[in-house]
N, C-alpha and C positions, 0 to 999 in steps of 0.2 A: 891016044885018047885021054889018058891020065893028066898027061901035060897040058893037052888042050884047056881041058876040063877045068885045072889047077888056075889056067890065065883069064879063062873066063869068068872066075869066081874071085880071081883076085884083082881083075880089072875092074868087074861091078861091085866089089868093098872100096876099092879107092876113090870110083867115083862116087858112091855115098857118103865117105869121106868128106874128099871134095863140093859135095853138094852142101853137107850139114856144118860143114866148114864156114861156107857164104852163107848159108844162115845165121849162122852163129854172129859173124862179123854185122850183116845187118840189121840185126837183132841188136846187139853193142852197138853199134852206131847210132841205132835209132834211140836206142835208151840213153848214151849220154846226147842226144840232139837233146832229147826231153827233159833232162837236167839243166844242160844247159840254157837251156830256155827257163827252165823253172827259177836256176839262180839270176840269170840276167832279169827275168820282172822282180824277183823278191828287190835285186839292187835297183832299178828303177824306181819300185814303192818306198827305197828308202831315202833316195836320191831325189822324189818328190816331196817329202815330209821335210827331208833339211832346206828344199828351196821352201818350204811354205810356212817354216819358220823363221827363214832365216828373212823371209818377205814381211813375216810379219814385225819383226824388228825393225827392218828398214823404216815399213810404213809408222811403225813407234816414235822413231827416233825423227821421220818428216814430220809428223804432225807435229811434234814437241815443237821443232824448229818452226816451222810454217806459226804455230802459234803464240810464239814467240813474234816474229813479222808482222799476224796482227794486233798482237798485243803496242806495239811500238807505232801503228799503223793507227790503232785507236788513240792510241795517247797523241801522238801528232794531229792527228784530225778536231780532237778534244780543243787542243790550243789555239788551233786556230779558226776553232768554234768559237769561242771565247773572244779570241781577238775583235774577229768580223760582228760579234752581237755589239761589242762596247764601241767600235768604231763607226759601227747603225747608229748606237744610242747617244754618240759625240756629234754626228752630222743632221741627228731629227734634234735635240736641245741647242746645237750650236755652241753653245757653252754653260753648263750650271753649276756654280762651285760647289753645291751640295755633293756631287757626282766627280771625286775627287781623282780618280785613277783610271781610267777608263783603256788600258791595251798595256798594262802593267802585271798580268797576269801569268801564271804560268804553272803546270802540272807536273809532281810526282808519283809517278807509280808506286802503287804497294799492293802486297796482297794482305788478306786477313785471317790471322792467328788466332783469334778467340774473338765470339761473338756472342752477345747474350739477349737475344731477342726477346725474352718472355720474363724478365723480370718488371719490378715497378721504376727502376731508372735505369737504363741499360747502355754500355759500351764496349766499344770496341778496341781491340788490340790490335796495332799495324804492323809489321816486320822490316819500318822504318825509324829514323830516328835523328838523332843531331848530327851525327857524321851523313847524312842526306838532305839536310837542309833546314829540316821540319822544325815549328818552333810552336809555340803554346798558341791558341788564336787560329789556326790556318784552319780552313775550311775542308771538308772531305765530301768528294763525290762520287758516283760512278756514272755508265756510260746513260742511264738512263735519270739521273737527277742527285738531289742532295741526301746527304749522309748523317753530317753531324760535323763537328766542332774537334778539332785538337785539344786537351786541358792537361796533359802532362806527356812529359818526352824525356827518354832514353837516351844513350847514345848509337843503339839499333832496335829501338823498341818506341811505340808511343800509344798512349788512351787515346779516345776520342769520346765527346758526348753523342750520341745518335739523338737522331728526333724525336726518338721513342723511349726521352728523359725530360724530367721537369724539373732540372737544375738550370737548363740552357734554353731560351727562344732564342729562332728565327726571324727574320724580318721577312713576311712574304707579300705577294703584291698580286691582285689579280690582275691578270694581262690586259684584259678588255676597256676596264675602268681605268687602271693605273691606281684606284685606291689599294692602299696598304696597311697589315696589321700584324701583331705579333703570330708566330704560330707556337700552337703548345699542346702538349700530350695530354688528354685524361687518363692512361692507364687504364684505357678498358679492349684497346685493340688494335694489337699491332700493322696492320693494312691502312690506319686513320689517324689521322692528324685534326684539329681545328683552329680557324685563323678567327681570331675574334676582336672585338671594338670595332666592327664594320659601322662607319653611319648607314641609318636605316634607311636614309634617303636616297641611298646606292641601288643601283639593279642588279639585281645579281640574277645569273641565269646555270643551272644545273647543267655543268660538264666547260665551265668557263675553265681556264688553265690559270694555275696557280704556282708563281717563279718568286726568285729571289727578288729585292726590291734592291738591291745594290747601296744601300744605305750606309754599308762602311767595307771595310777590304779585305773582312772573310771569306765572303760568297762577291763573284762580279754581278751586275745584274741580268736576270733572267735567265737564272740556270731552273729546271722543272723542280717544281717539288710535285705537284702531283694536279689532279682535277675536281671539282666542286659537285659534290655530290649529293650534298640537302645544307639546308638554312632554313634559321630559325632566331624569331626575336630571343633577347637574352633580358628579360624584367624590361620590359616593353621599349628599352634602350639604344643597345645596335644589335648586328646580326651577331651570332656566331656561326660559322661556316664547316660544315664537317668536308674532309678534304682527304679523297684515296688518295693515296702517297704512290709514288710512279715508282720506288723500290719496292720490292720485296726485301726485308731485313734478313729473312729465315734462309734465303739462295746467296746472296751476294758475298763475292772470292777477292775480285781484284777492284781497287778502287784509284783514285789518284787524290794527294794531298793538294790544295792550291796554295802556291806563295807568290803575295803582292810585294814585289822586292820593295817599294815604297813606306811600305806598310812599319819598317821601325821610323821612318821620318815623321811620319803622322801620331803615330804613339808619343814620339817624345814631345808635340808641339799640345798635343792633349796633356800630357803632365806638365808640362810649362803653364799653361793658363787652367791649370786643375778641370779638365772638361770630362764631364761626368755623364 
């Protein structure tokens, strides 16, 4: 009976044993599954943070590129804005020698390094310069109209006059009439411009369009300066025209310089007959 007793008591320990055993292991099992899974999403969340940086640099370095495309995509469409307006304006005159250059034009890009919008004569710094082409004289515009004037050059650097100085006019011309007059700053608001010595026998009508007049090979003709916005006699004489300007001076980044490759022939035949 001792013996019996002895196997009965040592069979029911070993199968407790045995029992707390397999617990034991699936207990362990279940706990590293739980780990395991705990560190596989911890690696996941990390392995999503490096695609979603490393995405965002992608998209950094496309946009840079892409706007670079249309930057070059502007400038090419710019020239041959340009072209197509002067080649309009060769086939409605047929021929006018006043209208010397007409598809002789063409665009460098720059961006803008210093701008000083809010002074009483104000200009611009380009991050262009003689080793680019640029020479005293050259016109400067952006996508949306005129700029200003080149008046001193670097050989990676040059000034420009803005419109929003009264060292330098423009020649501007209202589109509708075709009459033209100088444009020039008063210094009281950079968003405005006035074109003046209108004859008063002109019509002039509020929100007419106001272009280059193409009168020498700074500006081609009919690039925007801006729209007509009130008029008023000037000592009962002609009009003067107050005239929004189609820049903003205060945003504008990338512009292009224009150079009439013609334009030192013409210079030199003006110094030969002293034309002033």
């Amino acid at each position: 009976m001792d013996s019996l007793f002895r196997f009965i008591v040592k069979y029911h320990l070993s199968l407790m044993f045995l029992l707390l055993e397999g617990i034991s292991i699936i207990l362990i099992s279940q706990s590293s599954y739980f780990r395991h899974s705990t560190t596989m999403a911890k690696i996941d969340a990390v392995k999503g943070n490096i695609n979603k940086v490393t995405g965002v640099w992608k998209e950094y370095f496309g946009l840079k590129l892409k706007n670079r495309e249309l930057l070059d995509l502007n400038l090419s469409l710019l020239n041959e804005n340009i072209y197509l307006k002067n080649q309009l304006s060769y086939n409605l005159r047929q021929y006018d020698s006043s209208n010397l250059i007409l598809d002789d034009f063409e665009c460098i890009p720059a961006n803008i390094v210093e701008n000083t919008p809010n002074r009483n004569n104000n200009r611009l710094i380009l991050n262009i310069g003689k080793e680019n082409g640029v020479e005293i004289d050259m016109g400067v515009i952006s996508l949306n109209g005129v700029i200003g004037i080149v008046d001193r050059v670097a050989d990676h650097f040059c000034t420009v006059i803005s419109l929003l100085n009264t060292s330098r006019n423009v020649s501007g011309k209202l589109m509708r009439t075709g009459i033209y007059g100088p444009i020039v700053w008063d210094k009281k608001d950079i968003r405005h411009v006035e074109m003046i010595d209108i004859p008063q026998h002109i019509a002039i009508k509020e929100g007419d369009t106001v272009v280059t007049s193409g009168h020498s090979l700074t500006f081609p003709e009919g690039l925007l300066i801006g729209t007509v916005e009130s008029y008023q006699l000037n000592k009962g004489v002609s009009y003067k025209v107050r005239i929004k300007l189609s820049n903003d001076f205060q945003s504008i980044h990338n512009v292009y310089v224009i150079s009439a490759k013609r334009k030192p022939e013409l210079d030199s035949l003006k110094r030969e007959v002293k034309f002033r």
